[in-house]
Biopython code that builds the backbone (N, CA, C, O; Angstrom):
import numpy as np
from Bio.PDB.StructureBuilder import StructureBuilder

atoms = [
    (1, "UNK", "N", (0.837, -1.181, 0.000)),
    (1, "UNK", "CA", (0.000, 0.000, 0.000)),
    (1, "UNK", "C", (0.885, 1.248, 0.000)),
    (1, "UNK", "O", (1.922, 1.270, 0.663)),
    (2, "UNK", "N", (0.480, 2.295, -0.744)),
    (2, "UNK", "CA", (0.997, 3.729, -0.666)),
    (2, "UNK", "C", (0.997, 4.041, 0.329)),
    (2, "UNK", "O", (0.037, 3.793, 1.058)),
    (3, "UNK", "N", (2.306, 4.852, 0.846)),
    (3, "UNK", "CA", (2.732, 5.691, 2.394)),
    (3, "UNK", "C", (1.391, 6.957, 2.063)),
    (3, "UNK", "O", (1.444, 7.737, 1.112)),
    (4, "UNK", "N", (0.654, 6.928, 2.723)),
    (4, "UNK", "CA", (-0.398, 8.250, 3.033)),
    (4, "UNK", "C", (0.374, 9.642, 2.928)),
    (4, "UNK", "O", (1.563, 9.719, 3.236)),
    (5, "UNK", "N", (-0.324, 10.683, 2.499)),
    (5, "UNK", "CA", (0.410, 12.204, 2.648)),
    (5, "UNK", "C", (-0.056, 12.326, 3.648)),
    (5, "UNK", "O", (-1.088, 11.776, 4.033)),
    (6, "UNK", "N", (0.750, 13.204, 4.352)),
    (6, "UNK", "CA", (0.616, 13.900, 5.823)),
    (6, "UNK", "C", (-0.678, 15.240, 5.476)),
    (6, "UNK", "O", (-0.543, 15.879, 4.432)),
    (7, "UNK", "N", (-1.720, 15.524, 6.296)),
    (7, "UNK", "CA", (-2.649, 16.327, 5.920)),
    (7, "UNK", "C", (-2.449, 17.625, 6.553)),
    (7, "UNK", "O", (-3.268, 18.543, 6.534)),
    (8, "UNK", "N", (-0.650, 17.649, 7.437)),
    (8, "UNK", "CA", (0.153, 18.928, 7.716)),
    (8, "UNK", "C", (1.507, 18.966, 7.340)),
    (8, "UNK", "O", (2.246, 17.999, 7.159)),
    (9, "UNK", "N", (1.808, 20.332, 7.222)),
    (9, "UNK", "CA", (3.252, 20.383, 6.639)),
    (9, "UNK", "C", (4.100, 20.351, 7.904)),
    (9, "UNK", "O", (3.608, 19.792, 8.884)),
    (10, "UNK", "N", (5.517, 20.974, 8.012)),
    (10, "UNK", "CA", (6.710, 20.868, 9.069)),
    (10, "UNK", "C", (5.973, 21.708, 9.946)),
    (10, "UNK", "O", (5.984, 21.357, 11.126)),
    (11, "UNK", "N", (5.123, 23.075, 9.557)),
    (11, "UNK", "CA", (4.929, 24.061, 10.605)),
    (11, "UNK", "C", (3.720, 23.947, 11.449)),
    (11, "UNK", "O", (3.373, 24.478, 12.504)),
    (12, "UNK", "N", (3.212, 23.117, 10.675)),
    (12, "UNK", "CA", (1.736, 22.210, 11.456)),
    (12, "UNK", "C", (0.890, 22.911, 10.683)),
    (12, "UNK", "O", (0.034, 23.050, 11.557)),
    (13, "UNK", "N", (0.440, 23.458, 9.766)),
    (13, "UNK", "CA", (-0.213, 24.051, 8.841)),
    (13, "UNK", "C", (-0.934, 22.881, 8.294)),
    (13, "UNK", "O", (-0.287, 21.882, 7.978)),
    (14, "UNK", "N", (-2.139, 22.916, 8.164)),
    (14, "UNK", "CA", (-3.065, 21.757, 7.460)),
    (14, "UNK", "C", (-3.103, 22.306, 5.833)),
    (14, "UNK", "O", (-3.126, 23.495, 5.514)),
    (15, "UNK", "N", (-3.104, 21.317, 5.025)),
    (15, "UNK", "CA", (-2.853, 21.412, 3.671)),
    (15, "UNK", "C", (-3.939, 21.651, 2.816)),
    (15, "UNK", "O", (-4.961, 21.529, 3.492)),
    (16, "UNK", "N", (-4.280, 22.008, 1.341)),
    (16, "UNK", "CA", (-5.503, 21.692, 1.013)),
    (16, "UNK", "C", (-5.988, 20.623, 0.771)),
    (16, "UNK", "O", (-5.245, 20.107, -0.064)),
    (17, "UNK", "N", (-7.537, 19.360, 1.204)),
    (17, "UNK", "CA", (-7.463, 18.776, 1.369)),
    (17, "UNK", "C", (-8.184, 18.281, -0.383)),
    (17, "UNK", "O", (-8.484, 19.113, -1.239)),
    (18, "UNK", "N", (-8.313, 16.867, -0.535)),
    (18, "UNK", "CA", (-8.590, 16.275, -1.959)),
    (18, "UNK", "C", (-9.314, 15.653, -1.699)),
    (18, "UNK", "O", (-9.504, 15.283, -0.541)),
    (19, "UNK", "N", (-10.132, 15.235, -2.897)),
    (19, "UNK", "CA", (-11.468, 14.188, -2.919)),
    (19, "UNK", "C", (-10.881, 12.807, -2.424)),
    (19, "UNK", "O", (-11.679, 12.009, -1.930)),
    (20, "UNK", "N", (-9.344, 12.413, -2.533)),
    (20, "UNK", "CA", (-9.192, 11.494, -1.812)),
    (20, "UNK", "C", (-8.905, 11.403, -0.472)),
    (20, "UNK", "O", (-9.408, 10.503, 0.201)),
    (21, "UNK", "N", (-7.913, 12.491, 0.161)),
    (21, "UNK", "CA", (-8.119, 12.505, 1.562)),
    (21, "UNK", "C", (-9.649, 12.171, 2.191)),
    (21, "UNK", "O", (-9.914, 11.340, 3.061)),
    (22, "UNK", "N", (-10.449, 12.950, 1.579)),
    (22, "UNK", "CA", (-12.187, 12.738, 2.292)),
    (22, "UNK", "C", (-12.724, 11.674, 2.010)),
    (22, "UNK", "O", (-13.523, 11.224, 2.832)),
    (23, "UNK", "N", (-12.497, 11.007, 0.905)),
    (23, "UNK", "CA", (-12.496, 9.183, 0.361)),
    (23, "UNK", "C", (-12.035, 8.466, 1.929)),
    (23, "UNK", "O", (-12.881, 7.712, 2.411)),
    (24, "UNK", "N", (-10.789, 8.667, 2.693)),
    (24, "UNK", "CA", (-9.954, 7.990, 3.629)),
    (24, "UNK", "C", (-10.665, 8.289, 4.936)),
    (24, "UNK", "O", (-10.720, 7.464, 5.848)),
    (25, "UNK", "N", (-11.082, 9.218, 4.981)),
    (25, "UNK", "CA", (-11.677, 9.542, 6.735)),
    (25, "UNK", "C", (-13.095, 8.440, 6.687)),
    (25, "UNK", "O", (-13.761, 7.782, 5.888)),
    (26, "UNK", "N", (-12.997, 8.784, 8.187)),
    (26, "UNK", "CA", (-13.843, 7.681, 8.797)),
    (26, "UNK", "C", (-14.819, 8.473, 10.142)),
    (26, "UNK", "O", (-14.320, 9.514, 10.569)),
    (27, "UNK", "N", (-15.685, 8.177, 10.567)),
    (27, "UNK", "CA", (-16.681, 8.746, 11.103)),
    (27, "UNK", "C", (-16.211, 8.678, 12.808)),
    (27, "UNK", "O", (-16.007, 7.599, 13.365)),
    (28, "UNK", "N", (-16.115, 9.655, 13.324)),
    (28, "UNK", "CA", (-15.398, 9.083, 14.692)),
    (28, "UNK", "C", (-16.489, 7.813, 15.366)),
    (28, "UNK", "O", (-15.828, 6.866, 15.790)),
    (29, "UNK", "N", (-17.481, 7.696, 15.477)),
    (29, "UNK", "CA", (-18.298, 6.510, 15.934)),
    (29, "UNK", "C", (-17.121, 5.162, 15.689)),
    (29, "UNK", "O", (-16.909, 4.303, 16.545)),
    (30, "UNK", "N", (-16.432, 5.219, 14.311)),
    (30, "UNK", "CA", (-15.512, 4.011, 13.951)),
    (30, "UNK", "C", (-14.424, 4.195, 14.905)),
    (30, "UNK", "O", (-14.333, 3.409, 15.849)),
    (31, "UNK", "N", (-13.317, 5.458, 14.716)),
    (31, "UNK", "CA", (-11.970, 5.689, 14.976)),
    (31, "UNK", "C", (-12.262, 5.554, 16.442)),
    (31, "UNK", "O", (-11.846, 4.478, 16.873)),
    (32, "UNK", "N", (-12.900, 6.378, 17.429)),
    (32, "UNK", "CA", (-12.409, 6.840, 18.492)),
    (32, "UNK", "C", (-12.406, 5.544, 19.912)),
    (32, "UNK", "O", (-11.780, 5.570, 20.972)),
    (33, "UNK", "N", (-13.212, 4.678, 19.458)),
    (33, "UNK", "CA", (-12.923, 3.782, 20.208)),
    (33, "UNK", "C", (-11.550, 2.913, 19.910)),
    (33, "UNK", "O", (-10.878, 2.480, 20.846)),
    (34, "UNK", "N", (-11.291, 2.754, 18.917)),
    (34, "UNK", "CA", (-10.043, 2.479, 18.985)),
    (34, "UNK", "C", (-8.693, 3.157, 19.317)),
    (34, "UNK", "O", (-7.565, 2.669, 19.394)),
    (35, "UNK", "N", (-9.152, 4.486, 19.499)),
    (35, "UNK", "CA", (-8.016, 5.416, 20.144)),
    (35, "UNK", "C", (-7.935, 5.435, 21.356)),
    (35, "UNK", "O", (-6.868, 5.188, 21.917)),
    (36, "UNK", "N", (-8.911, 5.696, 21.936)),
    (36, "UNK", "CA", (-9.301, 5.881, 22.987)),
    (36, "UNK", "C", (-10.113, 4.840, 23.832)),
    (36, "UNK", "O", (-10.642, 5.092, 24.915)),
    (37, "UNK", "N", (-10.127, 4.038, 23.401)),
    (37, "UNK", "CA", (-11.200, 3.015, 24.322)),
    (37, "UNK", "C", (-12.618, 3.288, 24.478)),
    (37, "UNK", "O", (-12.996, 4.452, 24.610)),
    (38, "UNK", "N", (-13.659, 2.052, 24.473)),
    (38, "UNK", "CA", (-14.886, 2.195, 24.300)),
    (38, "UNK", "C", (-15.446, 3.015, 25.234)),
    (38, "UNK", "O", (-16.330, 3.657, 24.666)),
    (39, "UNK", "N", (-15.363, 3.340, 26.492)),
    (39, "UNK", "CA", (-15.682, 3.776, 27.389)),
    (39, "UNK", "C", (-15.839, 5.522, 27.194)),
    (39, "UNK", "O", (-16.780, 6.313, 27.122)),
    (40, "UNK", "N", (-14.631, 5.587, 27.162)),
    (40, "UNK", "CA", (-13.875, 7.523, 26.841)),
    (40, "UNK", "C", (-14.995, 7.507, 25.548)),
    (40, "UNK", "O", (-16.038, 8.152, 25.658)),
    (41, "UNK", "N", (-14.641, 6.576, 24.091)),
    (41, "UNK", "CA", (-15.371, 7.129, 22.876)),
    (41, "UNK", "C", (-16.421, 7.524, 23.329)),
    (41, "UNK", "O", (-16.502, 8.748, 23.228)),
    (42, "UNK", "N", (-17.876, 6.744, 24.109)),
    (42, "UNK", "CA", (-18.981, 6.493, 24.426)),
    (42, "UNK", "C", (-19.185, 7.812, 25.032)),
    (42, "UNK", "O", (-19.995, 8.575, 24.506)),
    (43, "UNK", "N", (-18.522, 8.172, 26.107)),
    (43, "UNK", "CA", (-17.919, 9.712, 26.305)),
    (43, "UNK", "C", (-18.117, 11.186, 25.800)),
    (43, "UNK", "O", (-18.676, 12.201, 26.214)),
    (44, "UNK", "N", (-17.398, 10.813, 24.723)),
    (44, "UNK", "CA", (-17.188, 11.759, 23.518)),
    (44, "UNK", "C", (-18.045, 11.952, 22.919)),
    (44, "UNK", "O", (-18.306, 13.090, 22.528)),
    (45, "UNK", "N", (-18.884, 10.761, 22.597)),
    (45, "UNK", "CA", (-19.895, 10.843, 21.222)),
    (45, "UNK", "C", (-21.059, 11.305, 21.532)),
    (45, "UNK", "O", (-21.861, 11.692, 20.682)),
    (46, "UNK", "N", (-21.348, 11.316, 23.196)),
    (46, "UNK", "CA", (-23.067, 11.863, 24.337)),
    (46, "UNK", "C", (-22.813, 13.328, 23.593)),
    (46, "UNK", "O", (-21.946, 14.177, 23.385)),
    (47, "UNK", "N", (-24.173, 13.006, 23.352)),
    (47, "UNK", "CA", (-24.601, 14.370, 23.103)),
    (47, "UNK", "C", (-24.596, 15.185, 24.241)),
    (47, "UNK", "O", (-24.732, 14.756, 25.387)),
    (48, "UNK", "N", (-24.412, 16.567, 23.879)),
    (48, "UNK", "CA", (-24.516, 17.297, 25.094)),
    (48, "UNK", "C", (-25.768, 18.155, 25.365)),
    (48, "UNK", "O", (-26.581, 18.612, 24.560)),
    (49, "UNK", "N", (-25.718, 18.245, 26.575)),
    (49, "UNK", "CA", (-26.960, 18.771, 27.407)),
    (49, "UNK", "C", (-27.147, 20.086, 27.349)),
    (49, "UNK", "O", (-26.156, 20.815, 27.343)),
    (50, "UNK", "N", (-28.319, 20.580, 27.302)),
    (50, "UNK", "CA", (-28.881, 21.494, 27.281)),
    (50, "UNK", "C", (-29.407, 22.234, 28.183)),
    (50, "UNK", "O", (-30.198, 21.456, 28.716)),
    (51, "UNK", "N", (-29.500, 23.243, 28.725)),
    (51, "UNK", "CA", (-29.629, 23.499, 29.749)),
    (51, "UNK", "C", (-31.283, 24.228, 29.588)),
    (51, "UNK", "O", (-31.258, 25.076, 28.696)),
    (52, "UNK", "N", (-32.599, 24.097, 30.201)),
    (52, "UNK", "CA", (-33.673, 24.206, 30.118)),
    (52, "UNK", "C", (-34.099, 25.515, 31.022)),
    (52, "UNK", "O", (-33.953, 25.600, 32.242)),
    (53, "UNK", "N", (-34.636, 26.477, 30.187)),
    (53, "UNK", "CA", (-35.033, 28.368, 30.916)),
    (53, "UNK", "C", (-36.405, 27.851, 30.563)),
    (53, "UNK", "O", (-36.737, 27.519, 29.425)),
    (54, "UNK", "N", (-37.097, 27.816, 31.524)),
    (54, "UNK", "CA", (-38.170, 28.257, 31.337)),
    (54, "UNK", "C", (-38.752, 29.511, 30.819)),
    (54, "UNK", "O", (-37.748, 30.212, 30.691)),
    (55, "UNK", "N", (-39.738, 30.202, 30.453)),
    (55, "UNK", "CA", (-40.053, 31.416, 30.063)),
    (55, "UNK", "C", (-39.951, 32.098, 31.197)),
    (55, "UNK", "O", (-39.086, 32.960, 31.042)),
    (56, "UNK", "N", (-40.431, 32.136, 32.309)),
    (56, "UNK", "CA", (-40.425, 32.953, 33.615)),
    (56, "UNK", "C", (-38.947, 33.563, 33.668)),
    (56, "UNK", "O", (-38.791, 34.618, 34.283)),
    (57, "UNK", "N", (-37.698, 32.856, 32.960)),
    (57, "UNK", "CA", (-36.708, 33.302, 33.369)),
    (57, "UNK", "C", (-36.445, 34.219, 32.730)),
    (57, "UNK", "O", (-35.859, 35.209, 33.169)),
    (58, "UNK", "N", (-36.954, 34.018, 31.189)),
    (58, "UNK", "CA", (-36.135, 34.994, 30.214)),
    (58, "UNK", "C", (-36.475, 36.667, 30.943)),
    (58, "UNK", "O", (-37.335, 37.047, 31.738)),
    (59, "UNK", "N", (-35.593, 37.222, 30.387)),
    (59, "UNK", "CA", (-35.934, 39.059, 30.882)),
    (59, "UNK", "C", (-36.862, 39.578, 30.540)),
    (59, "UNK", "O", (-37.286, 39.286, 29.421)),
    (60, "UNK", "N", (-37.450, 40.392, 31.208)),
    (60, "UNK", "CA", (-38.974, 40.970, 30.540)),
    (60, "UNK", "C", (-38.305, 42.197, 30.212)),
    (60, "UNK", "O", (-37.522, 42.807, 30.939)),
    (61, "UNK", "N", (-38.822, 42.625, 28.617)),
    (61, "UNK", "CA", (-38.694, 43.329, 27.931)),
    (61, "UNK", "C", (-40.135, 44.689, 28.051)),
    (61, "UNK", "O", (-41.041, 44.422, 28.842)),
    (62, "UNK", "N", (-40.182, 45.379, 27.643)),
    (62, "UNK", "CA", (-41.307, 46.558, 27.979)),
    (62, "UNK", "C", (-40.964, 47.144, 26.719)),
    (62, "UNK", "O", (-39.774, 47.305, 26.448)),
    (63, "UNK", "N", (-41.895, 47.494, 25.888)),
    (63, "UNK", "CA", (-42.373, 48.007, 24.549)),
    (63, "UNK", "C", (-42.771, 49.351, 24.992)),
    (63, "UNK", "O", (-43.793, 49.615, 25.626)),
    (64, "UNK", "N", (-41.720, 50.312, 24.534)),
    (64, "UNK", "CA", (-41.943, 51.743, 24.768)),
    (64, "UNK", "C", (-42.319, 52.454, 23.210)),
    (64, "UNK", "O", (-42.015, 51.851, 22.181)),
    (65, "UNK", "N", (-42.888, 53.555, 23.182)),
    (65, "UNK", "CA", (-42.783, 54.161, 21.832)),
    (65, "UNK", "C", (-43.061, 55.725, 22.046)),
    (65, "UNK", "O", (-43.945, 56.117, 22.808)),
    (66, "UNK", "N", (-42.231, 56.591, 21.307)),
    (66, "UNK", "CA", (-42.092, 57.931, 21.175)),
    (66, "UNK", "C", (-42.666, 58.410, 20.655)),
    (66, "UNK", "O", (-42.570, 58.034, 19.486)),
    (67, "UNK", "N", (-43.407, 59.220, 20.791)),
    (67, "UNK", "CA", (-44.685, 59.946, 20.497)),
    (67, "UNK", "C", (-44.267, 61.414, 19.630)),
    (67, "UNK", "O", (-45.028, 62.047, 18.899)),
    (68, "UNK", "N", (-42.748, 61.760, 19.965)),
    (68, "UNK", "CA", (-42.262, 62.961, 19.596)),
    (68, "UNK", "C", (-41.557, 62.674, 18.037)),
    (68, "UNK", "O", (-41.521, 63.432, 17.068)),
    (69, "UNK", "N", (-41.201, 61.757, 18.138)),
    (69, "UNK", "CA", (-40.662, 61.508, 16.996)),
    (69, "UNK", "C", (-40.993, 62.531, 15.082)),
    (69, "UNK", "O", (-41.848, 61.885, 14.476)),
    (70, "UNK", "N", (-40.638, 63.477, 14.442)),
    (70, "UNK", "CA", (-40.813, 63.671, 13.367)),
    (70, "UNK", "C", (-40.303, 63.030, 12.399)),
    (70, "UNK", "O", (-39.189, 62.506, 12.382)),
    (71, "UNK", "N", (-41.270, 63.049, 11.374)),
    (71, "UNK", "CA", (-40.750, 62.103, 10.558)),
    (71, "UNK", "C", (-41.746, 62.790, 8.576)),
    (71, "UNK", "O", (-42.251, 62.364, 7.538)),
    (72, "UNK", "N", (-41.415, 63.991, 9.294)),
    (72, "UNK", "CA", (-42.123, 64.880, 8.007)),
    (72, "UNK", "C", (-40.888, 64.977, 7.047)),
    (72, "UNK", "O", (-41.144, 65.185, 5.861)),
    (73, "UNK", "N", (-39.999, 64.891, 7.304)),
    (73, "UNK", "CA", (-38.891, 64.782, 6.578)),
    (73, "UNK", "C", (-38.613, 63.535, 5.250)),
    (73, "UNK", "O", (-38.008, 63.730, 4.196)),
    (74, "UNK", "N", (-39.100, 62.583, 5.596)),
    (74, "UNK", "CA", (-39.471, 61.391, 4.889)),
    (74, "UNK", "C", (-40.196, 61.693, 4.045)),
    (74, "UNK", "O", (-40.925, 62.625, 4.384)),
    (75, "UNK", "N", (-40.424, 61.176, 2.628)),
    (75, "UNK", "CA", (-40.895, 61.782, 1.963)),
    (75, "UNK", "C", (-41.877, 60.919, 1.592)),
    (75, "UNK", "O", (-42.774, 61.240, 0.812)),
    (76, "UNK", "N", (-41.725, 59.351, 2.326)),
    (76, "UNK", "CA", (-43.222, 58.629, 2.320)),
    (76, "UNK", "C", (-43.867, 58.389, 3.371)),
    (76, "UNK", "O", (-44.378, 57.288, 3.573)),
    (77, "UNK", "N", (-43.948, 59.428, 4.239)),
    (77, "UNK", "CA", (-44.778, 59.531, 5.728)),
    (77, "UNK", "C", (-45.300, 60.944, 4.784)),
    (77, "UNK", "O", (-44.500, 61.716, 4.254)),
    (78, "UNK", "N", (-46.792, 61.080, 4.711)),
    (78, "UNK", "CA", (-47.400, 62.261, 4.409)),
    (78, "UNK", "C", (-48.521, 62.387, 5.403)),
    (78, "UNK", "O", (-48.559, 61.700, 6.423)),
    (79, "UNK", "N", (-49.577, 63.417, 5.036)),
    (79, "UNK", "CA", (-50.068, 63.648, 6.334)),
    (79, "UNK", "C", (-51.224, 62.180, 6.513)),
    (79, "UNK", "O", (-51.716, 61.703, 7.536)),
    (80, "UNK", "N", (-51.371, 61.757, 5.035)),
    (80, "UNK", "CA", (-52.453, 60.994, 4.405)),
    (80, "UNK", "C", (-52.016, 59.394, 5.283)),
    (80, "UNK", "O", (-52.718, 58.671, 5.991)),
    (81, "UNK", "N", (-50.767, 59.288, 4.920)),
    (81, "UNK", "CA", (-50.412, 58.169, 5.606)),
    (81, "UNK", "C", (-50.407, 57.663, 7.445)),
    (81, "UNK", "O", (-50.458, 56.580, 8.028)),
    (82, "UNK", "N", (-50.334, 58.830, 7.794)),
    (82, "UNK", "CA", (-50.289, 59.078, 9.462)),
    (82, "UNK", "C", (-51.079, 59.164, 9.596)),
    (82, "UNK", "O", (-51.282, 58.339, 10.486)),
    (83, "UNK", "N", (-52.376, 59.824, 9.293)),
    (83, "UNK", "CA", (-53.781, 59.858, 9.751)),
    (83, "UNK", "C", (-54.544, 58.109, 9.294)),
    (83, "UNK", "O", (-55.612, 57.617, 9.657)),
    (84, "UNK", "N", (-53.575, 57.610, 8.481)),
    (84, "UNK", "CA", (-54.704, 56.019, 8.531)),
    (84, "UNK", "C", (-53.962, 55.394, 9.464)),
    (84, "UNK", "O", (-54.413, 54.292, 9.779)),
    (85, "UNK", "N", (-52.739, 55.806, 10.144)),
    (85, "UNK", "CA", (-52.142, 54.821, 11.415)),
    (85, "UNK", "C", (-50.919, 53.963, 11.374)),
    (85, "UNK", "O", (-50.217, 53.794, 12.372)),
    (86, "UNK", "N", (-50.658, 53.398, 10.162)),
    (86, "UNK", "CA", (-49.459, 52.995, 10.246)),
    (86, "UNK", "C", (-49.033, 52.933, 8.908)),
    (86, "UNK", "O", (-49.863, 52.818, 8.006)),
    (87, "UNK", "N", (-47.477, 53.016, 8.621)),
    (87, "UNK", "CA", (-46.802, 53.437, 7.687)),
    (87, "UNK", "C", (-45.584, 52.805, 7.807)),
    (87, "UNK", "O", (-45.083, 52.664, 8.922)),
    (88, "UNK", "N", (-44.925, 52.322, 6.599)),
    (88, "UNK", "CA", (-43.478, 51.038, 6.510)),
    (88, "UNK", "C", (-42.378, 51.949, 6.240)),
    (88, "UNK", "O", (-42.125, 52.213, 5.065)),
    (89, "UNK", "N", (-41.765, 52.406, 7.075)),
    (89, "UNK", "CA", (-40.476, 52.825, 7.012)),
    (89, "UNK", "C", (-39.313, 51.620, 6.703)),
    (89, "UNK", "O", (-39.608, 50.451, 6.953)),
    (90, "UNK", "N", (-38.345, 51.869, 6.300)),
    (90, "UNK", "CA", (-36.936, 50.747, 5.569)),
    (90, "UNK", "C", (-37.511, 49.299, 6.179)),
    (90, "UNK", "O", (-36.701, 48.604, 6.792)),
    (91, "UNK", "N", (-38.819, 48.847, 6.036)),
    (91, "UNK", "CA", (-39.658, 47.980, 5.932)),
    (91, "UNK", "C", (-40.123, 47.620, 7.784)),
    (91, "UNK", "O", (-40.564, 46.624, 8.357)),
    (92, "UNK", "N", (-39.906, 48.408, 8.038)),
    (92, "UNK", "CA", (-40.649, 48.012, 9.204)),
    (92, "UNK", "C", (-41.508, 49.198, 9.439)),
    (92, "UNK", "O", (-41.486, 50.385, 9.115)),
    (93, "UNK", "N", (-42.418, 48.260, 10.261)),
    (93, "UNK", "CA", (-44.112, 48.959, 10.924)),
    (93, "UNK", "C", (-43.535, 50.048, 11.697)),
    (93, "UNK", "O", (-42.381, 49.899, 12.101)),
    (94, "UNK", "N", (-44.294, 51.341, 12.018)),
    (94, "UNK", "CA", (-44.646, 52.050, 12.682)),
    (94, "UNK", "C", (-45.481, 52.605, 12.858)),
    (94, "UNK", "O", (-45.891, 53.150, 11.833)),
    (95, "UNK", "N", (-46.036, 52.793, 13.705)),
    (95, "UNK", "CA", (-47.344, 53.480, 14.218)),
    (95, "UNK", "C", (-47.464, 55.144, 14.287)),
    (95, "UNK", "O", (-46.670, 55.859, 14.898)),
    (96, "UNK", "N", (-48.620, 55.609, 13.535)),
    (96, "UNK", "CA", (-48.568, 56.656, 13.521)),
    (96, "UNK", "C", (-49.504, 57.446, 14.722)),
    (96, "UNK", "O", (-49.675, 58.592, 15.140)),
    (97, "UNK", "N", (-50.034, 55.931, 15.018)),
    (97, "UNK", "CA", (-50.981, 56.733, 16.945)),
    (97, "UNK", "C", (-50.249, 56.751, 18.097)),
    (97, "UNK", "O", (-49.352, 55.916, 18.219)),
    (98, "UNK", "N", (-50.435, 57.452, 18.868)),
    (98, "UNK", "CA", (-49.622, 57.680, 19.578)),
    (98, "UNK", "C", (-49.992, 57.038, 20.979)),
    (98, "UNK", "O", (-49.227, 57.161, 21.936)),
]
sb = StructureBuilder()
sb.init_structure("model")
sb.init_model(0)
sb.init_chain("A")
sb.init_seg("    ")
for serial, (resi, resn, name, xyz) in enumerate(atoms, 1):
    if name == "N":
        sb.init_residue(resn, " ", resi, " ")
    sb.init_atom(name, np.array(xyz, "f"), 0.0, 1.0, " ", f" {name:<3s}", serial, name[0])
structure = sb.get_structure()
């Protein structure tokens, strides 16, 4: 069998890799028990845990809105548009009631 290329150079730099290097790899489920022993692999391969927030935890947020705001400057806020209530600025909603 062919001596394998190294998939780093002298400086430890990983190389670009080829449709055959990725042909040669193997799924760690295969390798790591044999590196490491069934135990450690079994280890390795647990998925990891998640840690569970209920909603009560997340931060409560409070929806404020500015009433002062002008926006006559815009040249698609007219008076027509503010008096029906809401109007899409750089695509988002705003309310023209206060």
């Amino acid at each position: 069998m062919k001596k394998q290329r190294s998939l780093t150079n002298k400086a430890g730099e990983v190389r670009e890799l080829t449709a055959r290097d990725f042909a040669r790899m193997r799924p760690a489920r295969e390798v790591l028990p044999q590196l490491f022993g069934p135990k450690a692999a079994r280890a390795m391969l647990k998925p990891a845990k998640r840690a569970v927030v209920s909603p009560t935890d997340w931060p409560r947020v409070k929806a404020m809105r500015d009433t002062d705001i002008d926006l006559s400057d815009i040249p698609e806020v007219t008076a027509a548009t503010v008096a029906a209530g809401v109007t899409r600025i750089a695509g988002k909603k705003k309310s023209g009631k206060g």
